[in-house]
C-alpha positions as CSV (number, residue, x, y, z in Angstrom):
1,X,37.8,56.5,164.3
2,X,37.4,59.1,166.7
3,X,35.2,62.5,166.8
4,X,35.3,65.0,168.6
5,X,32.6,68.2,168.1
6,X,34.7,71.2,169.5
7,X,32.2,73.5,168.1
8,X,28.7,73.1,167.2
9,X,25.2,75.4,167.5
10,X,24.4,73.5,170.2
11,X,25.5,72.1,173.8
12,X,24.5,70.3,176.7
13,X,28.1,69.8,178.7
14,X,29.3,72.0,181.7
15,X,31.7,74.1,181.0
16,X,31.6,74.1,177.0
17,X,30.9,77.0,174.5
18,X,28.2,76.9,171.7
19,X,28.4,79.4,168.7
20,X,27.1,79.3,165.3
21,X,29.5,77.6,163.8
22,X,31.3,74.1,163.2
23,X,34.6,72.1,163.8
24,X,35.4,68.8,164.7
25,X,38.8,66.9,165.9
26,X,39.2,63.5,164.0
27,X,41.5,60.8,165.2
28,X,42.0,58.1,162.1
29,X,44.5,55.7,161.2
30,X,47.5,57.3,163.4
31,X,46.6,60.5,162.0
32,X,44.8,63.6,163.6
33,X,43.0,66.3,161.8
34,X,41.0,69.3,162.6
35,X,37.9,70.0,160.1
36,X,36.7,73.6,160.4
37,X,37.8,76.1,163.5
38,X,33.8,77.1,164.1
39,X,33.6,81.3,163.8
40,X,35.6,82.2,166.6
41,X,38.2,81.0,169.6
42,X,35.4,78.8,170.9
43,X,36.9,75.3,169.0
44,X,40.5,76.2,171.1
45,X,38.2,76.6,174.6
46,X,36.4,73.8,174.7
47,X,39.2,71.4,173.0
48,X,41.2,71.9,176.0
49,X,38.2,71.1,178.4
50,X,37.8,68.0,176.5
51,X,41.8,67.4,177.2
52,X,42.7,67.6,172.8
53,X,46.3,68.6,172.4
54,X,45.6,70.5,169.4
55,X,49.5,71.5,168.3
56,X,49.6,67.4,167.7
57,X,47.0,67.9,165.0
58,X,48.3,66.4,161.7
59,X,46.4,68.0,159.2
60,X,43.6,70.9,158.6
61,X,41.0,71.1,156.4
62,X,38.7,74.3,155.6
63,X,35.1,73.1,154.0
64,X,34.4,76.5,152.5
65,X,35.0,80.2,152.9
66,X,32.6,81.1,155.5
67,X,33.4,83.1,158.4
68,X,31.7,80.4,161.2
69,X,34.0,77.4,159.9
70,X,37.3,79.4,159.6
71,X,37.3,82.1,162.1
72,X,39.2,79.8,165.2
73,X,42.2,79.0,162.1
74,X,44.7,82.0,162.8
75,X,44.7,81.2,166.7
76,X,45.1,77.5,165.8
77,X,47.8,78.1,163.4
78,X,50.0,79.7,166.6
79,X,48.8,76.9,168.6
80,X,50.0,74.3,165.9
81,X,53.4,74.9,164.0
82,X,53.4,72.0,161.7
83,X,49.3,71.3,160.3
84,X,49.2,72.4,156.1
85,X,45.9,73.7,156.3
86,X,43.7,72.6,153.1
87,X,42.3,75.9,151.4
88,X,40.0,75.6,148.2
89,X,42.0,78.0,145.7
90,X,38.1,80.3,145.6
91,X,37.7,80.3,149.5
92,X,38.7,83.9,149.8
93,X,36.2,85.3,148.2
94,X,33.9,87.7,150.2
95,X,30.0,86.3,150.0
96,X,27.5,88.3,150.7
97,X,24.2,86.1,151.8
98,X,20.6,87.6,151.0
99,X,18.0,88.9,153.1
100,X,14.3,90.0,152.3
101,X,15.9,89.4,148.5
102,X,18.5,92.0,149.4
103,X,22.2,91.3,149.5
104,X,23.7,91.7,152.8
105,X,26.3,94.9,153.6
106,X,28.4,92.6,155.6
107,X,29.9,89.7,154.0
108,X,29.6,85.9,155.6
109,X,33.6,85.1,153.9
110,X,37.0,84.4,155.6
111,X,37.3,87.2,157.7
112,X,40.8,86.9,158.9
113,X,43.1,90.0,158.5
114,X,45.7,90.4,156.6
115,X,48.4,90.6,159.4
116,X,46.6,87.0,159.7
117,X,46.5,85.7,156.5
118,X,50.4,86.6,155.6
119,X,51.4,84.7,158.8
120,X,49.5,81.0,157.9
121,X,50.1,81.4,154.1
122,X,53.3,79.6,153.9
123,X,51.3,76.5,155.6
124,X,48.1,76.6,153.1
125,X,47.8,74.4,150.4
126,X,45.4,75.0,147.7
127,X,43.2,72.8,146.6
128,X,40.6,72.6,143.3
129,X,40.2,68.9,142.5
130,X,40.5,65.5,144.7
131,X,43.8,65.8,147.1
132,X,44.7,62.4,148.6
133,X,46.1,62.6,152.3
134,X,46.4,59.1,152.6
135,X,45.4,56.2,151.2
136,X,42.1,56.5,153.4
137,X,42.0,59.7,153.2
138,X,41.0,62.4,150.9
139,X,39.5,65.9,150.3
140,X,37.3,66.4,147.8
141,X,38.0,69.3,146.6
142,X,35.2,70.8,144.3
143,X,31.6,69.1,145.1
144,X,30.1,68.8,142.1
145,X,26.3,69.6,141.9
146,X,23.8,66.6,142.0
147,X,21.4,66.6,139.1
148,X,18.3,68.7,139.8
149,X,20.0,70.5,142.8
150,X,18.7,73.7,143.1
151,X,20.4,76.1,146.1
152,X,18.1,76.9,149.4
153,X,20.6,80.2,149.6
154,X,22.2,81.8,147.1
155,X,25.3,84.1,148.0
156,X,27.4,86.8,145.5
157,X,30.6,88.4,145.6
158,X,32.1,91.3,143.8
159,X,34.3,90.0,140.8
160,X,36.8,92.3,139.2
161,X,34.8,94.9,138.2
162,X,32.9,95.7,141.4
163,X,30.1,93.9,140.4
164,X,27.9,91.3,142.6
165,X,27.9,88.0,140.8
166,X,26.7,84.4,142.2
167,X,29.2,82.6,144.1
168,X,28.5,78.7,142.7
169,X,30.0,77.8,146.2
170,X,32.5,76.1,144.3
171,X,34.9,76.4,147.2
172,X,32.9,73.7,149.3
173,X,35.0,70.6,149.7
174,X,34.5,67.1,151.9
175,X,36.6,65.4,154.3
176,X,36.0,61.7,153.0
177,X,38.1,58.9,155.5
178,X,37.7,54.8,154.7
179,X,38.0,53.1,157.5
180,X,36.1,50.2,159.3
181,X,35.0,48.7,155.7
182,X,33.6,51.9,155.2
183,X,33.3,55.4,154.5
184,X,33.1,58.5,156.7
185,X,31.9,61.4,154.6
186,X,32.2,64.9,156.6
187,X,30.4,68.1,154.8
188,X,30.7,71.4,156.7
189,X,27.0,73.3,155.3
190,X,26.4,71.4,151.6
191,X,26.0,74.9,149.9
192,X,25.9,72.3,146.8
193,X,23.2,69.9,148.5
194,X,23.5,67.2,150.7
195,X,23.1,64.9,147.9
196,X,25.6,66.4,146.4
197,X,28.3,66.4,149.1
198,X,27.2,62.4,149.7
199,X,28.1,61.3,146.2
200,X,31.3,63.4,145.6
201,X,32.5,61.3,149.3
202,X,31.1,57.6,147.4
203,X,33.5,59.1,144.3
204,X,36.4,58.8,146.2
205,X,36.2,55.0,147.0
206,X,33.7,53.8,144.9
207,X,31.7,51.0,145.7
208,X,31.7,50.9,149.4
209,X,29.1,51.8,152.3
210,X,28.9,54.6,153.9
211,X,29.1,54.3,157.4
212,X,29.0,57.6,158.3
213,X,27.9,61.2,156.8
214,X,28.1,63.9,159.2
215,X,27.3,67.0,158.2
216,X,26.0,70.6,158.1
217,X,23.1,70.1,155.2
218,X,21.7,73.8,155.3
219,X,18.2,72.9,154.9
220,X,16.9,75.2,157.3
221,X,15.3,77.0,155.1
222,X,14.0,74.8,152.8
223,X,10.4,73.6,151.7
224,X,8.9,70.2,153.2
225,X,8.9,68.9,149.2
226,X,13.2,69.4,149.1
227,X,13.7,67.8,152.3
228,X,11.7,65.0,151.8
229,X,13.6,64.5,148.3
230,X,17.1,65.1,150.1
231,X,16.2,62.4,152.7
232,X,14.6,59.8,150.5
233,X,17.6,59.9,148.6
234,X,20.3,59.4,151.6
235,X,17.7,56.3,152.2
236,X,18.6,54.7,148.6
237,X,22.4,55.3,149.2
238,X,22.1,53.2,152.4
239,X,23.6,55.6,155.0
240,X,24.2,53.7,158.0
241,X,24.5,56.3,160.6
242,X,23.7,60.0,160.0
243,X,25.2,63.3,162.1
244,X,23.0,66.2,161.4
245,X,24.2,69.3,162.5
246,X,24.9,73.1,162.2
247,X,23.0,74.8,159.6
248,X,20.7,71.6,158.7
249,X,17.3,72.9,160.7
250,X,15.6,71.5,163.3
251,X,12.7,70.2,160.8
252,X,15.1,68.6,159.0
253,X,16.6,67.2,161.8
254,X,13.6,65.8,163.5
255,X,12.4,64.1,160.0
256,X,16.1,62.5,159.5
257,X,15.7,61.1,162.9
258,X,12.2,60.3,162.0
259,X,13.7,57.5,159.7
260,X,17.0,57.0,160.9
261,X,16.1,56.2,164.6
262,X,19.3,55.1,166.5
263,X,21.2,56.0,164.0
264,X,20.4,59.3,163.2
265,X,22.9,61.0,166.2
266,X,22.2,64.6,167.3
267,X,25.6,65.7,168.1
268,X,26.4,68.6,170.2
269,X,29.7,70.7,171.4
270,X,31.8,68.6,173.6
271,X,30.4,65.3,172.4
272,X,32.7,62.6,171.7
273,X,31.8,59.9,169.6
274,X,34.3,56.6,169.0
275,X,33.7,54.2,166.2
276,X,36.3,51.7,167.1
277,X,33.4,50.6,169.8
């Protein structure tokens, strides 16, 4: 197990690009896959700093319809001529987020054109329920919501009739990989929790540990009370190593490292992390 953070909020390496935004090269089992494409270019940038052929990418997986994990995908598609890029069939809608309990002009959804579009949808494959890859590896499709979750953000979209209704983020989706007598669970912001996102990954193989669950948790804006609750409960299920990132808050982060210690890793753009070691 190999991964790679081509894009990330963060850096501390000469030469690569930060943005708001998330992707990440995985190298498993023979295969390689690309999760996200962070908002822009950026992902295609830094991956050839860090020397990643990306046209040998195997597979690619969009975690949910957000413009800042999906933006890099029409430049990647040219790049690559032979990645099925895994869609969730309610990704294209156009989300609106809030603000001051207003709902945003511009929406935060897929914002590729529809020159765009046209040219990579022969290569998407839909996706609503679990879609196995491999035998080690599957997407999640839906995440169903954990018992008592309640959403730190909510986002709408216009349905049919013009109207602004809830999007239940059903179009989030995990990358879940078993390897090393374990899980890897990758979430790309856990619009349906964290807890949420963690047990959908355990449903794929149940009974074993979770080695890994990297993710974008979008706590950043919640209370002290829900990220204690969120954190307790990754305790119980015994994640071994945790990967905090994106959208998950700097509270949040300092608290999951807090408890985690070692093993809570702050990763960056242009880190590089290999589990075979």
């Amino acid at each position: 197990m190999k991964i790679c953070f081509l894009t990330e909020n963060k850096t501390e390496h000469e030469g690569i690009l930060a943005e708001h935004g998330l992707s990440l090269y995985i190298e498993t089992g023979g295969k390689k896959i690309l999760f996200d494409s962070g908002a822009t270019d950026t992902f295609a940038h830094n991956a050839e700093k860090m020397n990643i052929d990306l046209s040998a990418v195997d597979y690619a997986m969009v975690s949910h319809g957000h413009y800042d994990h999906t933006g890099g995908f029409p430049l990647f598609m040219k790049i690559n001529d032979k990645a099925p890029l895994y869609l969730h069939r309610n990704a294209m809608r156009k989300s609106h987020g809030t603000e001051n309990g207003r709902i945003e002009k511009n929406h935060c959804g897929i914002r590729w054109s529809e020159e765009e579009f046209s040219s990579m949808e022969k290569r998407i494959v839909r996706t609503d329920g679990p879609v196995k890859i491999t035998n080690d590896i599957i997407i999640t499709g839906t995440v169903p919501k954990a018992e008592g979750f309640v959403p730190s953000e909510r986002f709408y979209y216009r349905d049919e009739s013009g109207e602004f209704v809830e999007d239940d983020m059903s179009h989030e989706q995990c990358l879940v990989i078993r390897e090393n007598g374990g899980l890897y669970i990758f979430s790309g912001c856990c619009h349906r929790g964290a807890v949420s996102s963690l047990k959908a990954g355990q449903r794929m193989f149940p009974g074993m540990p979770v080695k890994l669950f990297a993710a974008g948790m979008h706590l950043y804006g919640a209370d002290e009370e829900t990220r204690k609750a969120v954190i307790d409960t990754m305790q119980k299920e015994a994640v071994e190593k945790i990967m905090p990132v994106h959208c998950t808050g700097i509270r949040a982060i300092c608290e999951m490292k807090e408890r985690w210690k070692d093993r809570c890793v702050i990763a960056v753009a242009g880190d590089v992390f290999d589990e075979r070691v």
